[in-house]
C-alpha positions in Angstrom: -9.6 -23.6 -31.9 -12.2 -23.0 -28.5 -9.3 -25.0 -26.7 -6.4 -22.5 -27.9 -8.9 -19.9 -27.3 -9.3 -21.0 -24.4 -5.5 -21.1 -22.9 -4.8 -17.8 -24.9 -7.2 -16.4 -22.6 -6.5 -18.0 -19.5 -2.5 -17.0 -20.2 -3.4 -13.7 -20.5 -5.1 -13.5 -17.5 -2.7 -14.8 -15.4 -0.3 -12.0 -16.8 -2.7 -9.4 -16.2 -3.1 -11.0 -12.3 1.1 -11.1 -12.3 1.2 -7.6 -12.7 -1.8 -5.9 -10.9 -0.5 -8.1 -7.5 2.6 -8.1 -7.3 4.6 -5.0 -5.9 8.3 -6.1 -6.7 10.9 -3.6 -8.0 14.3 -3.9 -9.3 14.5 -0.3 -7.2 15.1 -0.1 -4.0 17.8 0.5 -0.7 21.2 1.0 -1.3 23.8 1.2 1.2 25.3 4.5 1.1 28.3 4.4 2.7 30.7 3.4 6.0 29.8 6.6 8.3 30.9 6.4 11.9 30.1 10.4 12.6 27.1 11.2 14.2 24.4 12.4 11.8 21.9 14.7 12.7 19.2 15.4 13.9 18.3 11.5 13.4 15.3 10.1 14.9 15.1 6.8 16.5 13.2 4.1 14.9 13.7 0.6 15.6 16.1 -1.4 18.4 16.9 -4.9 18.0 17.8 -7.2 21.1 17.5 -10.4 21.9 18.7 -13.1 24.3 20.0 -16.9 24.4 21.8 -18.1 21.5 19.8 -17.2 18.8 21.9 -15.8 15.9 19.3 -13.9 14.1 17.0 -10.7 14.9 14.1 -9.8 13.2 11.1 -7.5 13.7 9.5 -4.4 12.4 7.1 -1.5 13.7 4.1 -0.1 11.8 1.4 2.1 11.7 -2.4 0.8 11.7 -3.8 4.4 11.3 -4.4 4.8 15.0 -0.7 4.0 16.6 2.3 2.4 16.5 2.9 -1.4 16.1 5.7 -3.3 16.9 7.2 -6.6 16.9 9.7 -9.4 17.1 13.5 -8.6 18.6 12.8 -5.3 19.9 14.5 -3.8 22.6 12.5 -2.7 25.8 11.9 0.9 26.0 10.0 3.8 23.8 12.2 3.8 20.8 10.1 1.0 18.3 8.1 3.8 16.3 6.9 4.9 12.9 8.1 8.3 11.8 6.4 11.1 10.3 8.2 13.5 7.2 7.0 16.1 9.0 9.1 15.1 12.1 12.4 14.7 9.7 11.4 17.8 7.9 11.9 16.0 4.2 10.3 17.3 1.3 12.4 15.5 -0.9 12.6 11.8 -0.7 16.1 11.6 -2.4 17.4 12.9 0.9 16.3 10.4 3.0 18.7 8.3 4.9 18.6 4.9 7.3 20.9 5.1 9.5 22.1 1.5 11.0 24.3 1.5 14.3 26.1 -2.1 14.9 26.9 -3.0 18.7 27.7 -6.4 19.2 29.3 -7.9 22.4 33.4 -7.1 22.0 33.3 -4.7 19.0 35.3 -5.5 16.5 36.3 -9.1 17.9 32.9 -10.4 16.4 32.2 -11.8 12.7 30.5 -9.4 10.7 26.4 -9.2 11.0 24.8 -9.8 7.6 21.0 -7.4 6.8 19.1 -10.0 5.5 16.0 -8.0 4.7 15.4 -4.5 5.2 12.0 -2.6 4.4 10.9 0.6 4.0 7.1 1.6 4.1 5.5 4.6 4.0 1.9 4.8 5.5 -0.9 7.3 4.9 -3.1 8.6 8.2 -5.4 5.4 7.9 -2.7 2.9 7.9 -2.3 2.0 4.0 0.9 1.6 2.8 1.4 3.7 0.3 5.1 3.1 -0.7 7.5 0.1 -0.2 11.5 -0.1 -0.9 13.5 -3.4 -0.2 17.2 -3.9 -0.8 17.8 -3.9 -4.4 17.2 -7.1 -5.9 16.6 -8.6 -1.9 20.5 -9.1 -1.6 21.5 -9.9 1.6 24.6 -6.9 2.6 27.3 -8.0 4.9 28.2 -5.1 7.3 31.6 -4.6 9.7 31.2 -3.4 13.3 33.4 -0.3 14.0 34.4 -0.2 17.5 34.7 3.3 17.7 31.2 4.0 16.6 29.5 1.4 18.8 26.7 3.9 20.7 27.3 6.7 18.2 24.2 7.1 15.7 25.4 5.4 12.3 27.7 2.4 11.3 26.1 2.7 8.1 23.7 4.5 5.7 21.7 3.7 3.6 18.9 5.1 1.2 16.7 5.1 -1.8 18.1 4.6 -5.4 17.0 7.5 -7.8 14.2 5.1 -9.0 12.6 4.4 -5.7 13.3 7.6 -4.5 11.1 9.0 -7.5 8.4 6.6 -6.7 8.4 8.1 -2.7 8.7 11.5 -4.4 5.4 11.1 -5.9 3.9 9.5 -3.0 4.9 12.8 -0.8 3.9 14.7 -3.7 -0.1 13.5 -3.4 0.4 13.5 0.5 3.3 15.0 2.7 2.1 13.2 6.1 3.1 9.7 5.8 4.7 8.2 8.1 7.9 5.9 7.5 8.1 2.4 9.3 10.5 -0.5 9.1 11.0 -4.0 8.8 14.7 -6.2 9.1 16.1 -9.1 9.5 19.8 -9.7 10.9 21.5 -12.6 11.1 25.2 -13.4 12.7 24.4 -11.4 15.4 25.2 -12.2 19.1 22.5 -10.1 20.8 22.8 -6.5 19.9 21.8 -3.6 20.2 21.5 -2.7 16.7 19.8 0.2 16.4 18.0 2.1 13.1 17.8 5.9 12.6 15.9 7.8 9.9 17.5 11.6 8.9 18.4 13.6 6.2 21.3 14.1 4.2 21.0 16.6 1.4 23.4 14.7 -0.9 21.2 12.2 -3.3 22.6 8.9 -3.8 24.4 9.1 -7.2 23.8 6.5 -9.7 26.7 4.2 -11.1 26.3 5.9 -14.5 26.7 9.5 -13.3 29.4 8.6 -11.2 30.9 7.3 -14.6 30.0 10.3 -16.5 31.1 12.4 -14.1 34.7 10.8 -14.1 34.7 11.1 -17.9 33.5 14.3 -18.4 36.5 14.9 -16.1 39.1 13.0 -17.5 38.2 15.0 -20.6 38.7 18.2 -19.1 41.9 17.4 -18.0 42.5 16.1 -21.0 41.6 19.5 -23.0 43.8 21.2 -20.4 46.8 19.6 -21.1 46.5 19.8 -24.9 45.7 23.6 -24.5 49.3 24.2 -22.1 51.0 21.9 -24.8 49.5 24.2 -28.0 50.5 27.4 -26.2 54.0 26.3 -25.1 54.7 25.1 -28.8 53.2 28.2 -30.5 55.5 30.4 -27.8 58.5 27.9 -28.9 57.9 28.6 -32.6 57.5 32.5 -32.0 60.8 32.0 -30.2 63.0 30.8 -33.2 61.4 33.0 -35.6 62.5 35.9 -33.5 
């Protein structure tokens, strides 16, 4: 019995250690859509380049409570930098978007790049991350390059699922100052620039489900229309031949 006590115990305690350290959601970054326009006012965030014949770019920037750090694939120049709310002028996290601009060598001649890992953080004034997002589930997303949005500001968007975005909501809610960093991987990728944006949109991504409840509660409608035009028609009809 002290033995089965015993592994009872230690079970439970490993349970209790799975879940007090580990941060893994099911929630997470979702790719949005295929946007090509220009969104504004987006704010530059992190530039991947690299040389030789590497196929993959990785790197990050983040904030240690006193400046900026950066690292891996990044492009030369002053655009590798964490990014205050305040900046983007978000209150609400459901509104934020990453933007990801694709330009590869020959445009649309080249395979298409696959994200690998993409995170978002957000970090309080001391440097503590305070919120983290992933791609849902860590599934790798396999992105096209439009040739007639390479330089433009967005191949892609992507942002926070409504479960994830609660979880930023209530990290804005204890403190609106965070700053916003990220992390990614690439991989396909002949050299770059691939460039990430944060902005706003102030269309939430919509769940599967509402989209579906949406297009019922639609259907039905239409649905109630038509029987409506059909009743009145036959009621006219009958008033017709009575007359």
């Amino acid at each position: 019995m002290k033995i089965l006590s015993k592994v009872i115990v230690g079970c439970a305690a490993l349970v209790l250690f799975g879940c007090f350290s580990g941060s893994a959601y099911a929630d997470g970054l979702v790719l949005v859509s295929a946007d090509i326009q220009k969104l504004v006012p987006p704010i530059s965030a992190l530039n991947f380049e690299h040389h030789g014949s590497r196929k993959v770019e990785s790197g990050g920037v983040l904030w240690n409570g006193s400046s900026d750090v950066s690292f891996g694939d990044i492009s030369a120049g002053p655009h590798q930098q964490t990014i205050s709310l305040t900046d983007l002028g978000i209150g609400r996290a459901s509104d934020l978007r990453v933007l990801l601009n694709i330009n590869e060598a020959n445009g649309g001649a080249k395979m298409p790049i696959t994200v690998d890992s993409l995170k978002l953080t957000a970090y309080d004034a001391a440097g503590n991350a305070v919120f983290t997002a992933d791609l849902i589930n860590g599934a790798p997303v396999s992105l096209d390059q439009f040739r007639p949005a390479q330089g433009s500001q967005s191949d892609f968007v992507f942002g926070l699922d409504p479960d994830a975005a609660a979880r930023l909501q209530a990290a804005i809610n204890s403190n609106s100052a965070l700053r916003l960093g990220l992390t990614a991987q690439l991989s396909n990728v002949d050299g770059g620039p691939e460039r990430f944006y944060f902005t706003a949109d102030c269309k939430p991504v919509p769940e599967p489900a509402t989209m579906v409840l949406l297009g019922t509660g639609l259907a039905g409608l239409a649905g109630g229309a038509r029987r409506k035009r059909k009743a009145t028609a036959k009621n006219a009809e009958a008033e017709n031949s009575t007359s």
